[in-house]
C-alpha positions in Angstrom: -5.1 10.1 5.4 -3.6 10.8 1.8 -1.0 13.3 0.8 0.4 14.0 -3.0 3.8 13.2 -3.7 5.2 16.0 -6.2 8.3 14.7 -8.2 9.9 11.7 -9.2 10.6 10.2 -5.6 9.2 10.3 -2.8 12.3 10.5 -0.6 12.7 13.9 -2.1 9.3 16.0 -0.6 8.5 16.5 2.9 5.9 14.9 4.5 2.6 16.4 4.4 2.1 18.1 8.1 -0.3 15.4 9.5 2.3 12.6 8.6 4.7 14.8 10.7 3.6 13.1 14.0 3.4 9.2 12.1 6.6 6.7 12.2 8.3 6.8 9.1 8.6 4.0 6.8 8.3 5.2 3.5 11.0 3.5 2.2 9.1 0.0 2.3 7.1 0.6 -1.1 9.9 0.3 -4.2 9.6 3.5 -6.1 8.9 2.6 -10.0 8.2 6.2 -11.6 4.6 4.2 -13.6 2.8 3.9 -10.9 0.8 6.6 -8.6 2.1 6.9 -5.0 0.7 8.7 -2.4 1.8 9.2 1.4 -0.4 7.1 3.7 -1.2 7.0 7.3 -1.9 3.5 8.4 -2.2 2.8 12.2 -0.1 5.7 13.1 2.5 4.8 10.5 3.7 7.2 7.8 4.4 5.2 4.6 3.9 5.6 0.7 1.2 3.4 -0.9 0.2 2.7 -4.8 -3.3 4.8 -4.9 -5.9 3.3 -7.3 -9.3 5.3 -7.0 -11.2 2.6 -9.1 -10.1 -0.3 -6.8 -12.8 -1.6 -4.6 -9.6 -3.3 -2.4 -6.5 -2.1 -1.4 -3.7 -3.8 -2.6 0.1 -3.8 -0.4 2.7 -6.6 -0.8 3.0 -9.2 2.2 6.5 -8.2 3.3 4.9 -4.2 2.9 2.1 -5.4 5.5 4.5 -7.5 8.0 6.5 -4.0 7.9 3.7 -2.0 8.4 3.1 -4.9 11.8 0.3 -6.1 10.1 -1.2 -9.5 10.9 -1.3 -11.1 7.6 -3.6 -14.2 7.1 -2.0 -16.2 4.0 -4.3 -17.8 0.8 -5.0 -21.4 0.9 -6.9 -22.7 -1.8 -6.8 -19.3 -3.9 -9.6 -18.3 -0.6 -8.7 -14.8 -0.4 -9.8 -14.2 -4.2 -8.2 -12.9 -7.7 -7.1 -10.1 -8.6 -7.0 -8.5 -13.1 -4.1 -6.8 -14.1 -5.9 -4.4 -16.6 -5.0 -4.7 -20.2 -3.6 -8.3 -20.1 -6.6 -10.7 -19.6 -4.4 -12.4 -16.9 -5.5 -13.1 -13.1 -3.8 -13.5 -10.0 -5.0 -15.0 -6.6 -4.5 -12.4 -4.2 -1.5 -13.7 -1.3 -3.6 -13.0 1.3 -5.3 -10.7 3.7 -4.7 -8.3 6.8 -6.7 -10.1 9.1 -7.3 -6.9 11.8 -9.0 -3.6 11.5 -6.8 -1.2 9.8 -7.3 3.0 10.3 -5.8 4.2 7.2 
């Protein structure tokens, strides 16, 4: 479930009408007008979520995911894989991993 967000913030559109029925916690993703931000449905939960179409993994913060009730499986070893931050040549090992199926 995606929805556009219209305007600077979030906090400042309505939900779209099937994220009427979803928990609300939008406010867990930090708003940072460079980035593209969609409303998500994930398990039931209405939140707001960085959208990158040419990802082939979706990418939430640990404290995002333990919000969201997520069981989170942490790295060890750099086992969950790297990540490329596009246009600086620098990688990053991913934190970890939801480790549960996830209806988004």
């Amino acid at each position: 479930m995606l929805g556009a967000i219209h305007g600077r913030s979030p906090a400042l559109t309505p939900a779209p009408e099937w994220g009427q029925k979803l928990r609300n916690m939008v406010g867990l993703l930090h708003w940072d007008g460079s980035q593209t931000i969609a409303y998500v449905g994930v398990n039931e939960v209405l939140t707001t979520a960085i959208v990158d179409t040419g990802a082939c993994k979706t990418i939430l913060d640990t404290e995002m995911a333990k919000g969201l009730g997520l069981k989170v499986r942490y790295a060890q070893d750099g086992d969950c894989g790297r990540y490329a931050v596009p246009g600086t040549g620098c990688t990053n090992e991913y934190a970890g991993v939801v480790d549960e199926p996830v209806v988004v």
